[in-house]
N, C-alpha and C positions, 0 to 999 in steps of 0.2 A: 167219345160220347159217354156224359155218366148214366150211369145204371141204375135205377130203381129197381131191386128184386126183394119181392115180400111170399111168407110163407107159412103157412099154418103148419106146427108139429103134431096136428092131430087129422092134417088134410086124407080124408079117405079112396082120394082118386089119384095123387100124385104124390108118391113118397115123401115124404121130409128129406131122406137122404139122399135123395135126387138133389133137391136143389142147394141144398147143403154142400153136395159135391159141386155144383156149379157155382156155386157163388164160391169155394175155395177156387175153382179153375180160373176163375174171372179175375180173383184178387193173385192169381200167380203169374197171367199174362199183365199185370199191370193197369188193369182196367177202373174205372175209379167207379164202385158202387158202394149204395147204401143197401144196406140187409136189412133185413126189420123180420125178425122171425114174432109169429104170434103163437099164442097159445088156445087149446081147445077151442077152435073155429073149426066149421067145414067146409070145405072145398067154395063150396058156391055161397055160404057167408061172409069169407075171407074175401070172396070177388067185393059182395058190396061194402065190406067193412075197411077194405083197402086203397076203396075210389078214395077216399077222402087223403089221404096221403098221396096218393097216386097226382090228383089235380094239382097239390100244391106244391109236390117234388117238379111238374109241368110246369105251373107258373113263375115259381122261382125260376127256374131255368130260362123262361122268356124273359124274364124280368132283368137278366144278368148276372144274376148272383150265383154263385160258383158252387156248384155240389160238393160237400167237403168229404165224401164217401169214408168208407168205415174199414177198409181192410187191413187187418194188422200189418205192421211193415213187415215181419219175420215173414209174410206168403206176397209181398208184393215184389214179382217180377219186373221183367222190363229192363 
Protein backbone atom coordinates (compact mmCIF):
# COMPACT_ATOMS: atom_id res chain seq x y z
CA UNK A 1 0.00 0.00 0.00
CA UNK A 2 1.80 3.46 -0.76
CA UNK A 3 2.25 5.81 1.78
CA UNK A 4 1.70 9.43 1.86
CA UNK A 5 3.50 10.84 4.90
CA UNK A 6 3.91 14.71 5.27
CA UNK A 7 5.52 16.72 8.06
CA UNK A 8 6.27 20.03 9.23
CA UNK A 9 10.01 20.51 10.65
CA UNK A 10 8.62 23.19 12.72
CA UNK A 11 5.46 20.89 13.94
CA UNK A 12 5.03 21.86 17.76
CA UNK A 13 2.97 18.95 18.83
CA UNK A 14 4.75 15.89 17.08
CA UNK A 15 8.46 16.01 16.71
CA UNK A 16 10.04 16.17 13.34
CA UNK A 17 12.22 13.46 14.27
CA UNK A 18 9.54 11.23 14.96
CA UNK A 19 8.32 11.03 11.75
CA UNK A 20 11.66 11.33 10.22
CA UNK A 21 12.45 8.11 11.95
CA UNK A 22 9.34 6.71 10.66
CA UNK A 23 9.41 7.48 7.28
CA UNK A 24 13.27 6.01 7.48
CA UNK A 25 11.66 2.65 9.18
CA UNK A 26 9.00 2.63 6.43
CA UNK A 27 11.56 3.12 3.53
CA UNK A 28 13.73 0.05 5.26
CA UNK A 29 10.85 -2.45 5.34
CA UNK A 30 10.45 -1.75 1.71
CA UNK A 31 7.49 0.18 1.80
CA UNK A 32 6.84 2.61 -1.16
CA UNK A 33 6.18 6.14 0.36
CA UNK A 34 6.33 9.65 -0.68
CA UNK A 35 7.72 12.13 2.13
CA UNK A 36 7.07 15.67 1.69
CA UNK A 37 8.64 17.31 4.71
CA UNK A 38 7.58 21.21 5.00
CA UNK A 39 8.86 23.94 6.36
CA UNK A 40 7.77 26.54 9.16
CA UNK A 41 4.03 25.21 9.38
CA UNK A 42 2.20 24.35 12.63
CA UNK A 43 0.85 21.47 13.45
CA UNK A 44 -2.78 22.23 12.67
CA UNK A 45 -1.61 24.32 9.53
CA UNK A 46 0.21 21.64 8.02
CA UNK A 47 -3.33 19.43 8.63
CA UNK A 48 -5.00 22.09 6.15
CA UNK A 49 -2.10 22.81 4.00
CA UNK A 50 -1.47 19.14 3.40
CA UNK A 51 -5.27 18.10 2.30
CA UNK A 52 -4.31 19.42 -0.86
CA UNK A 53 -1.75 16.85 -1.54
CA UNK A 54 -3.30 14.51 0.50
CA UNK A 55 -6.52 14.40 -2.07
CA UNK A 56 -4.53 14.15 -5.05
CA UNK A 57 -1.76 11.53 -3.69
CA UNK A 58 -5.91 9.83 -3.11
CA UNK A 59 -7.07 10.45 -6.53
CA UNK A 60 -4.20 9.38 -8.31
CA UNK A 61 -4.17 6.28 -6.65
CA UNK A 62 -8.06 5.64 -7.61
CA UNK A 63 -7.20 6.64 -10.77
CA UNK A 64 -4.49 3.91 -11.28
CA UNK A 65 -1.54 5.56 -11.54
CA UNK A 66 1.17 4.12 -9.52
CA UNK A 67 2.87 6.03 -6.62
CA UNK A 68 6.43 6.39 -7.66
CA UNK A 69 7.43 7.02 -3.73
CA UNK A 70 10.78 8.54 -2.71
CA UNK A 71 12.79 6.35 -0.63
CA UNK A 72 16.55 6.31 -1.39
CA UNK A 73 17.36 2.82 -2.48
CA UNK A 74 20.48 2.70 -0.01
CA UNK A 75 17.35 2.47 3.04
CA UNK A 76 15.03 0.35 0.90
CA UNK A 77 14.55 -3.13 2.44
CA UNK A 78 12.76 -5.90 1.51
Amino acid sequence: MPVLQYHSKTDEIVNYNQASLLHDDYCALGMNVTWKPWENLSHITLVYRGNADAMAFIADRLAGKPAAGDCPAAKRGG
